[in-house]
C-alpha positions as protocol buffer text, in pm:
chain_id: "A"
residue {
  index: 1
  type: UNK
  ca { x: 8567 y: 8273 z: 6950 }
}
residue {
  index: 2
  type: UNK
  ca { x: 8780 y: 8189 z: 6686 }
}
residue {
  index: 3
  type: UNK
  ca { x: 8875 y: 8530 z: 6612 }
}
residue {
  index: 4
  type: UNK
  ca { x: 8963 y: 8578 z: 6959 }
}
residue {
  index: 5
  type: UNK
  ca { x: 9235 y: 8281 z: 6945 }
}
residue {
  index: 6
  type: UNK
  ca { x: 9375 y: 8433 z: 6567 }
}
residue {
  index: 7
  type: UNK
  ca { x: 9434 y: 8735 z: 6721 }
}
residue {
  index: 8
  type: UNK
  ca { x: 9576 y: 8575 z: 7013 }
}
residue {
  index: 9
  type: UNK
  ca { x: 9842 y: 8356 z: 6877 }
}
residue {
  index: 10
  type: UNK
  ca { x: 9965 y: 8719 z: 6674 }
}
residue {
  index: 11
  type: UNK
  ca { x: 10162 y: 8802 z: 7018 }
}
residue {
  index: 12
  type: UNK
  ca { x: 10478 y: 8676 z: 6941 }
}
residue {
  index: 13
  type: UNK
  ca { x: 10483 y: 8854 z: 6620 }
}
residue {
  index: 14
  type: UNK
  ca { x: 10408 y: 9175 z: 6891 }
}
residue {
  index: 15
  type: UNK
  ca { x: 10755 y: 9331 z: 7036 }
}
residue {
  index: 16
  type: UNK
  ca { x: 10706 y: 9628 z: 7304 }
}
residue {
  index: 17
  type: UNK
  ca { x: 10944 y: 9749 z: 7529 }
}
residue {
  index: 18
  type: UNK
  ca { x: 10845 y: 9746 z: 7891 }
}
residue {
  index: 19
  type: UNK
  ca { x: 10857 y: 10117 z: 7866 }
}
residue {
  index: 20
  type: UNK
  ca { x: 10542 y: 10068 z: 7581 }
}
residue {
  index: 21
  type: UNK
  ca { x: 10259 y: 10158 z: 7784 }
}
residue {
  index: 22
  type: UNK
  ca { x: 10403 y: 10461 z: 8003 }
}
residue {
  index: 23
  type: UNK
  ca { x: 10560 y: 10619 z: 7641 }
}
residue {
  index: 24
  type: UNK
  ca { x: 10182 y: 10546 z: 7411 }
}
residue {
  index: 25
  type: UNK
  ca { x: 9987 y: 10713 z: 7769 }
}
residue {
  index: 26
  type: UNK
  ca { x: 10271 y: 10983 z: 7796 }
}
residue {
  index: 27
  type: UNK
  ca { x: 10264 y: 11029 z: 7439 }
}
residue {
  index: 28
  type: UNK
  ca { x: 9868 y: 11095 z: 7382 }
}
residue {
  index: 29
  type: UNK
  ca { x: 9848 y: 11285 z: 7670 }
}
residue {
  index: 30
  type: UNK
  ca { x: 9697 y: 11592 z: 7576 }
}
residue {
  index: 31
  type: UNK
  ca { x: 9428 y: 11374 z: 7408 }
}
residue {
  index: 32
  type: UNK
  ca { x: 9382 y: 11169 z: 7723 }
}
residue {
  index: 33
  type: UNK
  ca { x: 9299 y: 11486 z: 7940 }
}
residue {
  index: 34
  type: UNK
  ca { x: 8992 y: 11583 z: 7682 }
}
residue {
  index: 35
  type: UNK
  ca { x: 8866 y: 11252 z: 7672 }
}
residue {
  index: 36
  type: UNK
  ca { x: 8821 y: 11244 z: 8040 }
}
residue {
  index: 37
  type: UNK
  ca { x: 8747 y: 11560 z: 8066 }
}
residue {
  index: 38
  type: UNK
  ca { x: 8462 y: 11452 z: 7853 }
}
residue {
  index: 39
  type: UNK
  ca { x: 8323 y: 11166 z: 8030 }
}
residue {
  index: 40
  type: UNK
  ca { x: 8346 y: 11375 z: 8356 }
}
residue {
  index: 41
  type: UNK
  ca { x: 8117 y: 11617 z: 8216 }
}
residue {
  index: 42
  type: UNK
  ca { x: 7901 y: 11335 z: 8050 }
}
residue {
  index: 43
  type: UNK
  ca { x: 7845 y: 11193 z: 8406 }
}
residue {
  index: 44
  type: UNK
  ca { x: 7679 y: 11492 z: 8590 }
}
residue {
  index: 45
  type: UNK
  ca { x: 7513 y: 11666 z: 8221 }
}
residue {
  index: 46
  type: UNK
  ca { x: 7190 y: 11599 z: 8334 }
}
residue {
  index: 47
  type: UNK
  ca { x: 7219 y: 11637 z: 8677 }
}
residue {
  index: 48
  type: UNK
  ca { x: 7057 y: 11887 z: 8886 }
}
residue {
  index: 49
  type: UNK
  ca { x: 7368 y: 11899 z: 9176 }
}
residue {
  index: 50
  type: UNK
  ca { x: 7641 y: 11848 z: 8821 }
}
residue {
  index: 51
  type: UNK
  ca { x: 7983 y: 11741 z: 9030 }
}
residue {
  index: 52
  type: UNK
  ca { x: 7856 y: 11808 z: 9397 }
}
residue {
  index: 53
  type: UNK
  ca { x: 7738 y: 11449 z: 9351 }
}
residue {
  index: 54
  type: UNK
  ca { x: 8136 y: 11328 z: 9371 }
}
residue {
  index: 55
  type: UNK
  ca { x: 8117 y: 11491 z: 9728 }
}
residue {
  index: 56
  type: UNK
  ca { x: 7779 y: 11407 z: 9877 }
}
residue {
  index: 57
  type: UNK
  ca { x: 7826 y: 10992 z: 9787 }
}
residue {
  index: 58
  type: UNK
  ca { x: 8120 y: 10937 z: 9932 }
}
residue {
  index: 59
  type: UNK
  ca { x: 8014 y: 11229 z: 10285 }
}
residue {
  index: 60
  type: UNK
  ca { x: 7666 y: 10995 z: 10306 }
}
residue {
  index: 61
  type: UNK
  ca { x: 7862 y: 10671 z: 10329 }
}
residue {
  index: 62
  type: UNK
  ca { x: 8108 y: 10820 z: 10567 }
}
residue {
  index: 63
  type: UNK
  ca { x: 7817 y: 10957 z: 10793 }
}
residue {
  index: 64
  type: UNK
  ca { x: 7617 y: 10624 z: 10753 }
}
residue {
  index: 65
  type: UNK
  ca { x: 7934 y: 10428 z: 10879 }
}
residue {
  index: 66
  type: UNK
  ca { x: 7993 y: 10670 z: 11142 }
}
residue {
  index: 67
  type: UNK
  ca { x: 7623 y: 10706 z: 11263 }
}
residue {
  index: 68
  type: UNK
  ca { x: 7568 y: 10286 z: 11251 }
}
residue {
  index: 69
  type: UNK
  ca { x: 7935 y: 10199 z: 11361 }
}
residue {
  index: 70
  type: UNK
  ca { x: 7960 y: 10432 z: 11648 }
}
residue {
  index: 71
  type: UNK
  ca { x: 7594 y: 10507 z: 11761 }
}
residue {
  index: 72
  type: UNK
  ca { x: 7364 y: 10239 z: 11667 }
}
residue {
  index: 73
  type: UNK
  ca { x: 7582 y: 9932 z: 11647 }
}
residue {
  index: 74
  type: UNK
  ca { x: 7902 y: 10076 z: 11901 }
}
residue {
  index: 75
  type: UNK
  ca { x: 8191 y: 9858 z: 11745 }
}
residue {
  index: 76
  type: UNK
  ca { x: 8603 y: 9848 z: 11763 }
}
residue {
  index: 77
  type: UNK
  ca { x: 8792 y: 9805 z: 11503 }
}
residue {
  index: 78
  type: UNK
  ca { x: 9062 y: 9503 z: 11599 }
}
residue {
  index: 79
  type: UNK
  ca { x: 9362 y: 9641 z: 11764 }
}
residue {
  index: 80
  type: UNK
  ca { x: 9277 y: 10010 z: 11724 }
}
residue {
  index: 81
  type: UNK
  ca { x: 9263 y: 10269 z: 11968 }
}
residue {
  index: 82
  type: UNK
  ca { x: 9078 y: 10602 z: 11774 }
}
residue {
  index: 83
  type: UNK
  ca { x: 8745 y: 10563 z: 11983 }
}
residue {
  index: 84
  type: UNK
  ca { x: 8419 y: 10547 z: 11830 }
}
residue {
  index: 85
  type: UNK
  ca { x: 8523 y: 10650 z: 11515 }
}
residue {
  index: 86
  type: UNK
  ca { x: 8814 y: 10337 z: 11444 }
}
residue {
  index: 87
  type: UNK
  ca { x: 8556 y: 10159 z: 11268 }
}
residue {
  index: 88
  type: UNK
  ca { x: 8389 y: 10406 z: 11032 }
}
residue {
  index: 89
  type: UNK
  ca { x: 8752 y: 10539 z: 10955 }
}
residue {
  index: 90
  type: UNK
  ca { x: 8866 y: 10189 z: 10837 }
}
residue {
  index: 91
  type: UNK
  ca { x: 8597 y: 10079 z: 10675 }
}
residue {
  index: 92
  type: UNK
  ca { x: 8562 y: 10419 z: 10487 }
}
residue {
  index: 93
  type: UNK
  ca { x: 8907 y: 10379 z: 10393 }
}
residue {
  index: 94
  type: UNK
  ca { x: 8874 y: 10041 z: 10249 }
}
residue {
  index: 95
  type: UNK
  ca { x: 8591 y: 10113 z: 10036 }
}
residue {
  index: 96
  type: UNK
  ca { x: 8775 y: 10424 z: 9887 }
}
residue {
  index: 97
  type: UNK
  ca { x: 9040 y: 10154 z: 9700 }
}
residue {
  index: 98
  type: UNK
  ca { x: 8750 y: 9897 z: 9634 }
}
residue {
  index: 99
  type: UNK
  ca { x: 8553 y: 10165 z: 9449 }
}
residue {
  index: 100
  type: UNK
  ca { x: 8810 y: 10287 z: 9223 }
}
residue {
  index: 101
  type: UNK
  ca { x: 8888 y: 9965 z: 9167 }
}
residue {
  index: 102
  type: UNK
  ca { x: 8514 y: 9817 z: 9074 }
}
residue {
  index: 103
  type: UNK
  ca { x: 8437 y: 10118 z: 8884 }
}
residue {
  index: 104
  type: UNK
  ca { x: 8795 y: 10099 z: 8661 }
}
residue {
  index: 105
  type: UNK
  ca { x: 8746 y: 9706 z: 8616 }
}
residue {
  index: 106
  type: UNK
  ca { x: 8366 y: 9725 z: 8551 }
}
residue {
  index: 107
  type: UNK
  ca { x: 8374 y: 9996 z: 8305 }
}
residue {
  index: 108
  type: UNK
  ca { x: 8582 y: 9869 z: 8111 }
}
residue {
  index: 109
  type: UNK
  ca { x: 8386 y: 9622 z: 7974 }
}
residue {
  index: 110
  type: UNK
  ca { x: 8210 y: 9861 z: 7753 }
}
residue {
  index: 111
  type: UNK
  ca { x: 8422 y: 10108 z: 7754 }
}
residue {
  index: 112
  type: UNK
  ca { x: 8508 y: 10006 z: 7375 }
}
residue {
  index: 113
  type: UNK
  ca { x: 8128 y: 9915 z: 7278 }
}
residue {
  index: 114
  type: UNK
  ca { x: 8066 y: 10252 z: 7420 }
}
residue {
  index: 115
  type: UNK
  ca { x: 8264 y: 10414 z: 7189 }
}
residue {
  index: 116
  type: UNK
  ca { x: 8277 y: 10227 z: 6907 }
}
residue {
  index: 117
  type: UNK
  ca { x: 8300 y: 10540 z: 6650 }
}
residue {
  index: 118
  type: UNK
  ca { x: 8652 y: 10562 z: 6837 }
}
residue {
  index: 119
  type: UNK
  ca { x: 8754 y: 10221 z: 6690 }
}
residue {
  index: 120
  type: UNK
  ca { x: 8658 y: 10287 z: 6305 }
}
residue {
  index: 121
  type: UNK
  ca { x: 8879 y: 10578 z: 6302 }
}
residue {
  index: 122
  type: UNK
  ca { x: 9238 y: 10426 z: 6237 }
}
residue {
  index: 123
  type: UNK
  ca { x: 9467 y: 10699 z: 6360 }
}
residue {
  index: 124
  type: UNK
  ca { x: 9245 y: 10739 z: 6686 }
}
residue {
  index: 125
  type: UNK
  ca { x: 9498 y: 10584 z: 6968 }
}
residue {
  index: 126
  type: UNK
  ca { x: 9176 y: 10408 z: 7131 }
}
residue {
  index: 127
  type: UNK
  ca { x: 9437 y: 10220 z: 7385 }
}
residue {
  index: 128
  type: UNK
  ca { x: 9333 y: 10547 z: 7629 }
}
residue {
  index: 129
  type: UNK
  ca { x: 8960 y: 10480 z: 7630 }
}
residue {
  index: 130
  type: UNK
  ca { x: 9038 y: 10243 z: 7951 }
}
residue {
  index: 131
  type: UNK
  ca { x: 9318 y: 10496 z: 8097 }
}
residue {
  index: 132
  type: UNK
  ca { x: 9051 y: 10776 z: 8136 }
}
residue {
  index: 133
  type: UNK
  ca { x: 8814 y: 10549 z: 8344 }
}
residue {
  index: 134
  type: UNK
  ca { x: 9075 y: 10527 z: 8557 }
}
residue {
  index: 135
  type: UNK
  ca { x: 9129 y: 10909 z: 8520 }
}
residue {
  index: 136
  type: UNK
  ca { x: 8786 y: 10973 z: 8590 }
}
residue {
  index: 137
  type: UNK
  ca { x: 8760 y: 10730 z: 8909 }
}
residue {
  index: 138
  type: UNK
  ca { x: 9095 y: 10920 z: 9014 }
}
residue {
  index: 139
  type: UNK
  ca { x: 8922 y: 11223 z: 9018 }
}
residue {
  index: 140
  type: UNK
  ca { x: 8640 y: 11067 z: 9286 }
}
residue {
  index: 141
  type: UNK
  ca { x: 8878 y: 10886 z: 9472 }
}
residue {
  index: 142
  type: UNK
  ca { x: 9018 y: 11194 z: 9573 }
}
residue {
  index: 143
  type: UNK
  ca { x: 8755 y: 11383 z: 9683 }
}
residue {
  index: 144
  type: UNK
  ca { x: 8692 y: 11051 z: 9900 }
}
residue {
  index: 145
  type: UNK
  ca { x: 9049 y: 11081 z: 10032 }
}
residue {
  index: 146
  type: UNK
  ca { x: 9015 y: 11439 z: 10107 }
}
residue {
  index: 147
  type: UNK
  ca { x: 8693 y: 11413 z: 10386 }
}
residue {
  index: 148
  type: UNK
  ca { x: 8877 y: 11087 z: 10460 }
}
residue {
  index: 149
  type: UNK
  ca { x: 9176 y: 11336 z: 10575 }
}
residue {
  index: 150
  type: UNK
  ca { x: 8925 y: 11630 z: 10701 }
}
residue {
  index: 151
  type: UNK
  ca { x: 8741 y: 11325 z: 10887 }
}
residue {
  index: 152
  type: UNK
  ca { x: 9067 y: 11242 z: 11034 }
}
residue {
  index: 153
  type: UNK
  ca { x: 9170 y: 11594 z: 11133 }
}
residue {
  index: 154
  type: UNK
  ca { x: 8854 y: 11690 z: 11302 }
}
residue {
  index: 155
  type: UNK
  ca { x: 8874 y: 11344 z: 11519 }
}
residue {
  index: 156
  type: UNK
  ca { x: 9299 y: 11441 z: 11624 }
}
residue {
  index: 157
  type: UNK
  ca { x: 9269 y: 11781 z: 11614 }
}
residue {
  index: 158
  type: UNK
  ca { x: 9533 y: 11789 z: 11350 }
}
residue {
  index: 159
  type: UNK
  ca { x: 9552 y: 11799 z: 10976 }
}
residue {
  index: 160
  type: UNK
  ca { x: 9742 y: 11501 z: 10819 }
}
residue {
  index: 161
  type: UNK
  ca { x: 9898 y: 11658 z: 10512 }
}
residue {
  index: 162
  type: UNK
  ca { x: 10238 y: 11420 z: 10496 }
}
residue {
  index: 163
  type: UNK
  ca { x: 10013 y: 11142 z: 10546 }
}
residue {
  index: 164
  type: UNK
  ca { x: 9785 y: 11230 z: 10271 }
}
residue {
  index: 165
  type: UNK
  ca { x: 10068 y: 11314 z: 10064 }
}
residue {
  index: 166
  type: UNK
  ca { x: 10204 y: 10967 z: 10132 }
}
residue {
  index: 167
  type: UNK
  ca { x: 9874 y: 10795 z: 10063 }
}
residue {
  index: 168
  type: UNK
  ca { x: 9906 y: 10914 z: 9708 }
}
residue {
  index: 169
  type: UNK
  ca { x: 10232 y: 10743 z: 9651 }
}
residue {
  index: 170
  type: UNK
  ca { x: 10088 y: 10397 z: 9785 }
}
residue {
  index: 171
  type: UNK
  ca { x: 9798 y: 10442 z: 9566 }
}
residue {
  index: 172
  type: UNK
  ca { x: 10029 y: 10504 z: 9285 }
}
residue {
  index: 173
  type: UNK
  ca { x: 10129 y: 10111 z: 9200 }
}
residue {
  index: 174
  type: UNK
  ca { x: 9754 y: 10058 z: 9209 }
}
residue {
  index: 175
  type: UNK
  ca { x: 9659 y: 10294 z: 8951 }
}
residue {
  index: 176
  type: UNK
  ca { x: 9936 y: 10168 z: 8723 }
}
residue {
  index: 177
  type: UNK
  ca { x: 9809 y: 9781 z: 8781 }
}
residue {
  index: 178
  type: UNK
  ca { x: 9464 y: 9933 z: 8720 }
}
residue {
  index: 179
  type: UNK
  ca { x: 9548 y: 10004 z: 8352 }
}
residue {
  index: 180
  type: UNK
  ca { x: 9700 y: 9666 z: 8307 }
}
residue {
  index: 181
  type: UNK
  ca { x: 9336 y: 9553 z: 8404 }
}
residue {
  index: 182
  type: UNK
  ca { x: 9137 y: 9810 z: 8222 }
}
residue {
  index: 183
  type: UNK
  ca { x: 9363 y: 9709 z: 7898 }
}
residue {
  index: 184
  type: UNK
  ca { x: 9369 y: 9302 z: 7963 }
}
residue {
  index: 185
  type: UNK
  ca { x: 8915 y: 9321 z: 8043 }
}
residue {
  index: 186
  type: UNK
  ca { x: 8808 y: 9571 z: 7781 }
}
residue {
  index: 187
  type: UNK
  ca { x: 8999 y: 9383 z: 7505 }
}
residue {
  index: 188
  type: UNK
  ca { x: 8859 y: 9046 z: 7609 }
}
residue {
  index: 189
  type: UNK
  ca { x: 8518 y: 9193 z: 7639 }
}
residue {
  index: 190
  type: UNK
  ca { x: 8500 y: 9292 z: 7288 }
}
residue {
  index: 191
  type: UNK
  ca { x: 8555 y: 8881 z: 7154 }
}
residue {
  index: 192
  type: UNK
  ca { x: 8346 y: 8774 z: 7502 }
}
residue {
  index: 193
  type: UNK
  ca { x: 8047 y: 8938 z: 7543 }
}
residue {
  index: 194
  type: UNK
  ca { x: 7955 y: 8754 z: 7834 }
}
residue {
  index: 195
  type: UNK
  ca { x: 8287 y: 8860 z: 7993 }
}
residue {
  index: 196
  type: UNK
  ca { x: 8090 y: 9119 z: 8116 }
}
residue {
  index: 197
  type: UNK
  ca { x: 7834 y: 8937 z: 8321 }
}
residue {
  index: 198
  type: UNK
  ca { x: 8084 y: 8740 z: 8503 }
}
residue {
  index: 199
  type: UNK
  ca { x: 8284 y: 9051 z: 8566 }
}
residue {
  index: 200
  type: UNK
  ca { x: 8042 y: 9243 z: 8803 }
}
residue {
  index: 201
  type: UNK
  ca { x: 7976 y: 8976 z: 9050 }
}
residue {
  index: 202
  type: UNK
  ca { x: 8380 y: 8886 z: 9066 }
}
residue {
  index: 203
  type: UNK
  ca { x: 8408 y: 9234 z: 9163 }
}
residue {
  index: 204
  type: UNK
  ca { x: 8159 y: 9265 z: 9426 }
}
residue {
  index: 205
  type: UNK
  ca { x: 8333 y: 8929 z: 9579 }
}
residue {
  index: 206
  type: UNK
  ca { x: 8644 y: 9094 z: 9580 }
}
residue {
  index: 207
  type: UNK
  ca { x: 8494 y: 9256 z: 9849 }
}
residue {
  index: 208
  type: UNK
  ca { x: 8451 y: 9012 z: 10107 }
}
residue {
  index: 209
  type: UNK
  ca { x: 8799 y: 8821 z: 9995 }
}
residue {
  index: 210
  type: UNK
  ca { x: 9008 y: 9158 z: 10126 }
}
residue {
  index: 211
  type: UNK
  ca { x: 9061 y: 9369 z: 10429 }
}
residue {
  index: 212
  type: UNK
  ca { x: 8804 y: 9583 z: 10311 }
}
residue {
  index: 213
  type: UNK
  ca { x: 8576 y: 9516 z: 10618 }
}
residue {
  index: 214
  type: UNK
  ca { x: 8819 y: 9342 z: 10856 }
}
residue {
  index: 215
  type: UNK
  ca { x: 9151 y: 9407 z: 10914 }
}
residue {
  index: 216
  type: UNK
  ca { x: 9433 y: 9142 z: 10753 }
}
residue {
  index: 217
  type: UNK
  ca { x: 9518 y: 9068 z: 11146 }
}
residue {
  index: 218
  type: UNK
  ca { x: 9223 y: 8859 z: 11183 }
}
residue {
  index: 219
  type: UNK
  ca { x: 9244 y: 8623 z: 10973 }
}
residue {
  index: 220
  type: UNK
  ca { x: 9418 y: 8297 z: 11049 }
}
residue {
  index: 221
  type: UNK
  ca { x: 9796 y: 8296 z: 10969 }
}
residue {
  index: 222
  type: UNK
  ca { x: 9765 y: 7980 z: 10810 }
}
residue {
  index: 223
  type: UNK
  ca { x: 9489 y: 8175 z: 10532 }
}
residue {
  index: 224
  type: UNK
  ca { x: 9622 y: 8491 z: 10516 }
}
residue {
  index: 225
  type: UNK
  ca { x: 9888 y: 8429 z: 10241 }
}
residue {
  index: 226
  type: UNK
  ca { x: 9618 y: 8385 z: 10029 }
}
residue {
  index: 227
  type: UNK
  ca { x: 9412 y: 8727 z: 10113 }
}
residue {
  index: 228
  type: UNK
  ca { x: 9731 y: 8914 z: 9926 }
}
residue {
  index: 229
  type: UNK
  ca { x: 9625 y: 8733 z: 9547 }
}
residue {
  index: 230
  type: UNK
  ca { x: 9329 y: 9012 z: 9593 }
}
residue {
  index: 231
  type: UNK
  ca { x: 9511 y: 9247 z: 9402 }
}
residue {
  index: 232
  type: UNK
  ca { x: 9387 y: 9547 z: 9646 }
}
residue {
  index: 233
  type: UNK
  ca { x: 9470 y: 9443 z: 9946 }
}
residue {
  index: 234
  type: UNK
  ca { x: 9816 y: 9569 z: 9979 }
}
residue {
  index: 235
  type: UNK
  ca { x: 9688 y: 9880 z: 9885 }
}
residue {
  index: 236
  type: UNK
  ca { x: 9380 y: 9907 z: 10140 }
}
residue {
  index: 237
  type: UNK
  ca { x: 9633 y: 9762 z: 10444 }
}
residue {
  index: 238
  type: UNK
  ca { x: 9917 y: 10076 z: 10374 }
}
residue {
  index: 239
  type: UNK
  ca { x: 9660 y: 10357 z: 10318 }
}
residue {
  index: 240
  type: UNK
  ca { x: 9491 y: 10223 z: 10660 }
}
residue {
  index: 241
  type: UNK
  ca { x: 9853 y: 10238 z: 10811 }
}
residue {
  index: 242
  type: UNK
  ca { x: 9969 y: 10569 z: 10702 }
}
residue {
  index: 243
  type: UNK
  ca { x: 9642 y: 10769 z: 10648 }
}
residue {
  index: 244
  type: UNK
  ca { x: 9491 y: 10641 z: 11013 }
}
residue {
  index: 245
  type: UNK
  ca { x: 9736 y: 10521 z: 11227 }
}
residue {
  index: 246
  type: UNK
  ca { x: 10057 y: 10754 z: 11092 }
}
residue {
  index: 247
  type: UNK
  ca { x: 10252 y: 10467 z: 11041 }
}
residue {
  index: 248
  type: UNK
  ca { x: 10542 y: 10431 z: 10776 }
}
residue {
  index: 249
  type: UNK
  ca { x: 10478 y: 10244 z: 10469 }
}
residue {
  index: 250
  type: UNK
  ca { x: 10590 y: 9906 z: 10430 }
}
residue {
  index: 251
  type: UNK
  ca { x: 10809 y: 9984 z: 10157 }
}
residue {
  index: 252
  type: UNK
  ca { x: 10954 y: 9654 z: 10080 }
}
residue {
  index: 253
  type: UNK
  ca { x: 10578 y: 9498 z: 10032 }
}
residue {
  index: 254
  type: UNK
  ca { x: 10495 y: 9830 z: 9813 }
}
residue {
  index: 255
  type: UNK
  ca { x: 10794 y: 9754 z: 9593 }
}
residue {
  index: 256
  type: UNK
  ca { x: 10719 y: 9409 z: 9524 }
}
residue {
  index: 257
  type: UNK
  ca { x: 10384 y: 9562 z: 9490 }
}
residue {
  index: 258
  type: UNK
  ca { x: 10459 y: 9768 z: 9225 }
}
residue {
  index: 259
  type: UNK
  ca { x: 10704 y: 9507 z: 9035 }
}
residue {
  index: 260
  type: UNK
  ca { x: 10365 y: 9299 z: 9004 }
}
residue {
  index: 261
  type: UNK
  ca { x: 10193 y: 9606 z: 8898 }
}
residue {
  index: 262
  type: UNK
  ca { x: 10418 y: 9689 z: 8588 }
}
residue {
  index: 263
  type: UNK
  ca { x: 10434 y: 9360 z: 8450 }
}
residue {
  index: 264
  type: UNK
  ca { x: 10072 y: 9324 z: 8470 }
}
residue {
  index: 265
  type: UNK
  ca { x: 10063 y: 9680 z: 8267 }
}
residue {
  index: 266
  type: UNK
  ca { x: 10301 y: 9560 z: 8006 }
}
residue {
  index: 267
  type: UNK
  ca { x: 10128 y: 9264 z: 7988 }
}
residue {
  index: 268
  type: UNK
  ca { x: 9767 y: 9393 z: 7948 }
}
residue {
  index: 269
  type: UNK
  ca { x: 9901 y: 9637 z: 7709 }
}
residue {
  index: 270
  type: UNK
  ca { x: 10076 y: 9367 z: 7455 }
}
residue {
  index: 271
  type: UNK
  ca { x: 9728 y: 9208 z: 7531 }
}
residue {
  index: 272
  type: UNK
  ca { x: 9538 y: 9502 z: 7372 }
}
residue {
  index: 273
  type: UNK
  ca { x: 9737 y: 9595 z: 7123 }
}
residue {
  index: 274
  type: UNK
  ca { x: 9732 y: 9246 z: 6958 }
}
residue {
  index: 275
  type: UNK
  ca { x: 9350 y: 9204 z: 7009 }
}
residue {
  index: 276
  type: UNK
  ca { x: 9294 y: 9556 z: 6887 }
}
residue {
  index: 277
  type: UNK
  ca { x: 9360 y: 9429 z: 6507 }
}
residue {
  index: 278
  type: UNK
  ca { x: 8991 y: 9279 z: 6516 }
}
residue {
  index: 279
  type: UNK
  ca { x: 8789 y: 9546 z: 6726 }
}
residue {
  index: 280
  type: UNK
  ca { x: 8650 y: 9705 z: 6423 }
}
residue {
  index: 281
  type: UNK
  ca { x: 8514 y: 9355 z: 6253 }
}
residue {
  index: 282
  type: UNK
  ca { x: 8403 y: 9290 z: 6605 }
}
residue {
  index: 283
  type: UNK
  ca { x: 8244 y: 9609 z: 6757 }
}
């Protein structure tokens, strides 16, 4: 514990840019790409199916919502029109951005433990061990975005493809906050090893606290100010708007958005980089 405050109070000796993250990713790029490349390949080694796996999850869940939500249990989703399939559709969607999001926040918690021969080597940039989880949950998050479009086509008879192209750019600030968070919980893990514990079940919360399974309309005006401190609800509510209903983005939310996003990057990187001094004493 003490360590973790020494290192702490070394931040105002720290000066980055805000640029500092985006220029220390850009610049170990090549590097990045292997390393997640690597950990792809590490996930599905021993598996019999290898990558098919990133397709059948996500085509079970969507099949499960759509068989329960428009069969078993016939439901609406509020203030949609699509038919049977509103519900699946929305929820589908939602759980798209709360997976990428558990799977980048909980991974990072060992991400450094995990690779602690990384840490001992000084000239080793180990600041993109938490950028290629999020690389790697990238990768599955759009092969869940594509049946989510292919779902979409076959229920409208028509294929999307501006509205998918659009639902990358609104999933853009959240990948860039995403590193802020990968950066600010792997770091503290390493001095808190119970950070981890707490983590997982703050995640699956998360959950319940965002439009994930209900839409933002339904909540009561005088609470739903607070639903947009869950850090992917902006996110869920746009993709659900453009993706599903064609809508236009709400680009003045998205910029603000994405304001909160960068400084959340820059901060989370400062964060690691002055922690980083003790990894190797720690790990």
């Amino acid at each position: 514990m003490m360590s973790f405050y020494r290192h702490f109070l070394k931040v105002r000796q720290v000066g980055f840019s805000p640029l500092a993250p985006f220029t220390a990713v850009y610049r170990h790029r090549t590097l990045l790409r292997r390393v997640s490349e690597q950990d792809l390949s590490a996930r599905y080694k021993e598996s019999f199916l290898g990558p098919l796996w990133a397709v059948l999850v996500p085509l079970a869940q969507l099949v499960v919502f759509t068989f329960v939500f428009g069969r078993i249990i016939p439901s609406r989703w509020a203030g949609a029109n699509q038919g049977v399939m509103d519900l699946p559709l929305n929820l589908f969607a939602g759980i798209i951005v709360h997976t990428v999001f558990a799977e980048v926040v909980t991974r990072s918690t060992a991400v450094l433990s995990e690779n602690a021969a990384y840490i001992k080597r000084v000239v080793f940039p180990i600041q993109i061990l938490p950028v290629s989880i999020i690389v790697t949950a990238c990768v599955n998050m759009l092969v869940s975005l594509a049946l989510l479009v292919l779902a979409i086509s076959f229920v409208h008879s028509a294929f999307p493809i501006a509205s998918a192209l659009m639902a990358l750019v609104i999933l853009l600030p959240l990948m860039i906050l995403l590193c802020g968070i990968a950066w600010l919980v792997s770091a503290t893990a390493v001095y808190l090893p119970d950070f981890k514990h707490a983590v997982s079940p703050v995640v699956s919360l998360l959950m319940f606290l965002s439009p994930v399974l209900f839409p933002v309309s339904s909540i009561p005006e005088d609470y739903r100010f607070f639903v947009y401190f869950n850090p992917i609800t902006v996110p869920v509510e746009q993709l659900r708007a453009v993706i599903i209903r064609g809508e236009a983005p709400d680009f003045g939310i998205l910029s603000q958005y994405a304001v909160i996003a960068l400084l959340i990057a820059w901060v989370g990187y400062v964060w690691f980089a002055v922690l980083r001094r003790g990894f190797a004493d720690v790990v």
